[in-house]
N, C-alpha and C positions, 0 to 999 in steps of 0.2 A: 366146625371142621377142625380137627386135632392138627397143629402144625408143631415142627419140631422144635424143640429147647435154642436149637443153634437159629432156625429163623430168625424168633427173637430176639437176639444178641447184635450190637449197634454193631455196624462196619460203614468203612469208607467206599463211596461207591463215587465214578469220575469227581473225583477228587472232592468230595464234600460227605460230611459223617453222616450219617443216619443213625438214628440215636434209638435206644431199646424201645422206648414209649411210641416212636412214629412207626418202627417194624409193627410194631401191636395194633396200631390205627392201620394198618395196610393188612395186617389178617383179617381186622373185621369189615374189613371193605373187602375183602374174599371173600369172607361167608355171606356177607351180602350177594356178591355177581355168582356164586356156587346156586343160591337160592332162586333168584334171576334165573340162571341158567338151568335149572331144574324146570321150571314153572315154563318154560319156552321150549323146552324139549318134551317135554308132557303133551303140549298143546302145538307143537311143530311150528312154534313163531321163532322170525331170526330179531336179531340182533348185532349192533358192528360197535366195535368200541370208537369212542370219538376224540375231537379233540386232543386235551391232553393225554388218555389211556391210549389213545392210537399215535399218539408221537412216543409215549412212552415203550409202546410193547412194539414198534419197527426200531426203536432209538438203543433204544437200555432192556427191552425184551422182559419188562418188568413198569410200578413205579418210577419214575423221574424223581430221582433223586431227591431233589427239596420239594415235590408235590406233594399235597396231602388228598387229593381226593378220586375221585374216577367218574368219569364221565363216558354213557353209552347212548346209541338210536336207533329208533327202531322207525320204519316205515307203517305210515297211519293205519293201516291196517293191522296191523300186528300191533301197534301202541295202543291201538282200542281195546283190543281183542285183552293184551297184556293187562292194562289195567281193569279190565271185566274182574280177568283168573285172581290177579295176586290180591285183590282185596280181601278172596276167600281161600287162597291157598300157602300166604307168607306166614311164617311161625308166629306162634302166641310171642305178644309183643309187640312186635315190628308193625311197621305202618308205611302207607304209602300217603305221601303229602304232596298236593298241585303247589307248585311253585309259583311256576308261572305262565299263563297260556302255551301250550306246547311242551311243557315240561315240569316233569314230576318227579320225586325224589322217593326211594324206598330207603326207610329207617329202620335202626337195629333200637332203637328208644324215642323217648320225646325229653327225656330229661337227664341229666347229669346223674350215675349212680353209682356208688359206694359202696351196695349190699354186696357181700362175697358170693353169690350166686349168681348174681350179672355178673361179678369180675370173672367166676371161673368159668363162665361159659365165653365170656368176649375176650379172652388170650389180657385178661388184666388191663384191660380199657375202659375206663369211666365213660368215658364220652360218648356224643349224638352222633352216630356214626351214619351216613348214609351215601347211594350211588343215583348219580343223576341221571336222566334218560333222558332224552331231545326227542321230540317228531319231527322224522321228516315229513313234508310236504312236495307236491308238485307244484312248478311255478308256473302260472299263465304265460300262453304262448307271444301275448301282444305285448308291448309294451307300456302301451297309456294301459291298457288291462292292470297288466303287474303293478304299474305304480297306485292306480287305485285301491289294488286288493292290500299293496302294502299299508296305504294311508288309513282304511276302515281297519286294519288288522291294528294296527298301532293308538289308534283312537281309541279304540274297546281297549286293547292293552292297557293303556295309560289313564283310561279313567276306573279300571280296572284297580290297579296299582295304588291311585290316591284317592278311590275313594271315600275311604272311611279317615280318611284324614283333615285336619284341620276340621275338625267338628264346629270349632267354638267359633271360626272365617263365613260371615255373614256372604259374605262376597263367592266365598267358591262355592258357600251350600245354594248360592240360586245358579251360577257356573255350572256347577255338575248336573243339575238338574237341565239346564236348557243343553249341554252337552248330549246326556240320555235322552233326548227327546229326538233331538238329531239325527244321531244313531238310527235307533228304531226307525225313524223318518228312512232314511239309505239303504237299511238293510231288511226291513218288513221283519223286525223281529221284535215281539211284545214284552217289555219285561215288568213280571207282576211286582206293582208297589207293596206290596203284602208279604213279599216273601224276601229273605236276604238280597239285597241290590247287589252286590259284589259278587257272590255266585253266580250271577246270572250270567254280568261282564264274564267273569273267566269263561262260561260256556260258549257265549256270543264269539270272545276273540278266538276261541279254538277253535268254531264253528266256521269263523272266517278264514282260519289258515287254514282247514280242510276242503275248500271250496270247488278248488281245482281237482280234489285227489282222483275221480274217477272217469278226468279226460285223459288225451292221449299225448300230454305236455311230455314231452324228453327230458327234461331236468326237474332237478329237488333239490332241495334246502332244507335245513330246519331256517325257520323266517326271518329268526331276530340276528340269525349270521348275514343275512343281505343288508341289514341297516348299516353292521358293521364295513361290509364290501360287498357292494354289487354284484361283482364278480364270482362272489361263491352260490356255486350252482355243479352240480354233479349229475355226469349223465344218467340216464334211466339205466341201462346198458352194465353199469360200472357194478349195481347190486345186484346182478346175474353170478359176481365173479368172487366168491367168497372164499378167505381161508382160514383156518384155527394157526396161531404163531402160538410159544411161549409166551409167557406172562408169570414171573416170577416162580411160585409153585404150580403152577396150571395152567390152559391155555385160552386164548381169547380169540372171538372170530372177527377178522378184519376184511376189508375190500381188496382185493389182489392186486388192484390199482390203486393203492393207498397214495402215491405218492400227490396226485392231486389234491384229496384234499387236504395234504398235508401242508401243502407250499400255500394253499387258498389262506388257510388259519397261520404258515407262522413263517411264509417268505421261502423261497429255494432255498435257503443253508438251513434250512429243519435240524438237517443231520447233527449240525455243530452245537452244541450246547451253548445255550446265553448267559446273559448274567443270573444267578443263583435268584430265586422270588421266596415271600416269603410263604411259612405255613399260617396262613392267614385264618381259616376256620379253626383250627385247632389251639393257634396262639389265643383267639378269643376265648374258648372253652379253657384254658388252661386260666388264663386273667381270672375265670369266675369262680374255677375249681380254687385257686391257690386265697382270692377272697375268702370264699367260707371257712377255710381254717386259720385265716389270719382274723376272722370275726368271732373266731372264738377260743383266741389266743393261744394256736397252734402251729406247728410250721406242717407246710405241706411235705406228705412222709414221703422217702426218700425213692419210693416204685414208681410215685407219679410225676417224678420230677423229669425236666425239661428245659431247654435252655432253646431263645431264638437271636440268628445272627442279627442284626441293624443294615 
């Protein structure tokens, strides 16, 4: 998507700079949710911004200022449905990556790129640009229910997670195995030795946080925000009530009753801005971009440069 000259150009926004190169990582994170947002109107799925893009687009009606990334969710049915479409319909290039049980990420690359062709289609952005998407879930109505369905959800997660790790650990390669056994044991779910162990897990944990979706439970979550707080649970009722707000050059759909989950994720004084964070994925990508030309005794040229506060 063509955005203007002046877009690009750093300015001070509540009182912290926004620097040219981060306006340019917030374009391609437009044409990202433009493409999203294409691909969900095509196939009449919604979508709500979350988290940080829904503090940002009620707060600053826009990015947050020192954020670098965007975060959206979509309800299991539409998350499904969502990643059916976009595997076949997001432009040559781009990709959608399972993160993590319940959450997937659509990329505008997989690698760091240089070629003037990426640069001129991604507004002079090198980097792995992508927008998160969360499932919600509905939560069981009982409570030793829900603590269950959390503990199997989290089990598969976390051996999900460390699979493949510590290869050479005598100790965890029999661990994870009597782990997996267990599982399956709990959940009557088979997973073939023959085939990738780790794919399975990720289907398994998703498998478990959809479990409840098509009772008659009043509340949802995405899951892994209950480990963080109990508490956060949103009534069924609430995603009846949706709205399109601003959001920097274009608009984004939120809960009309935003404010809940907004205090849920970041306390009643939402409103008040906190202490400044940093741009943490982007600082990394920057680390590696300014390596490669330090490896081959070059300074990094003066369009990609960047600076981050301490």
């Amino acid at each position: 998507m063509e955005r203007t000259i002046q877009y690009m150009e750093g300015e001070e926004r509540d009182g912290f700079y926004v620097q040219p190169m981060m306006k340019r990582v917030w374009a391609v994170q437009l044409d990202i949710l433009k493409a999203i947002d294409t691909i969900c109107k095509r196939h009449r799925l919604k979508y709500y911004a979350w988290y940080g893009t829904l503090l940002g687009a009620v707060r600053h009606h826009g990015f947050i200022p020192w954020d670098d990334d965007m975060d959206l969710a979509m309800l299991r049915e539409d998350y499904e449905k969502f990643k059916y479409y976009c595997e076949k319909e997001l432009p040559e290039g781009w990709s959608m990556l399972k993160v993590d049980p319940t959450l997937i990420r659509i990329l505008n690359t997989q690698v760091i790129r240089l070629d003037q062709e990426f640069l001129d289609r991604s507004h002079g952005c090198p980097f792995v640009m992508g927008v998160d998407i969360f499932c919600l879930d509905r939560i069981p109505k009982d409570n030793e229910e829900e603590a269950l369905w959390l503990n199997l959800f989290w089990a598969a997660a976390n051996l999900y997670t460390h699979w493949d790790h510590f290869n050479n650990d005598s100790e965890w390669e029999k661990k994870r195995w009597d782990q997996l056994t267990k599982l399956e044991t709990l959940t009557g779910y088979h997973v073939n030795r023959q085939a990738p162990i780790s794919d399975q897990l990720y289907d398994l944990a998703d498998k478990i946080a959809a479990m409840y979706w098509n009772t008659n439970s009043g509340k949802i979550a995405v899951i892994s925000s209950l480990r963080r707080n109990s508490r956060y649970r949103i009534p069924n009722s609430y995603f009846k009530r949706v709205i399109r707000v601003p959001y920097e050059d274009t608009t984004i759909p939120i809960l009309k009753d935003y404010d809940l989950p907004c205090r849920l994720s970041y306390g009643k004084d939402y409103m008040t801005p906190q202490k400044y964070s940093m741009h943490s994925d982007v600082k990394r990508q920057m680390e590696r971009l300014q390596k490669h030309f330090r490896d081959q005794g070059k300074e990094l040229p003066e369009c990609f440069h960047m600076t981050f506060e301490e």
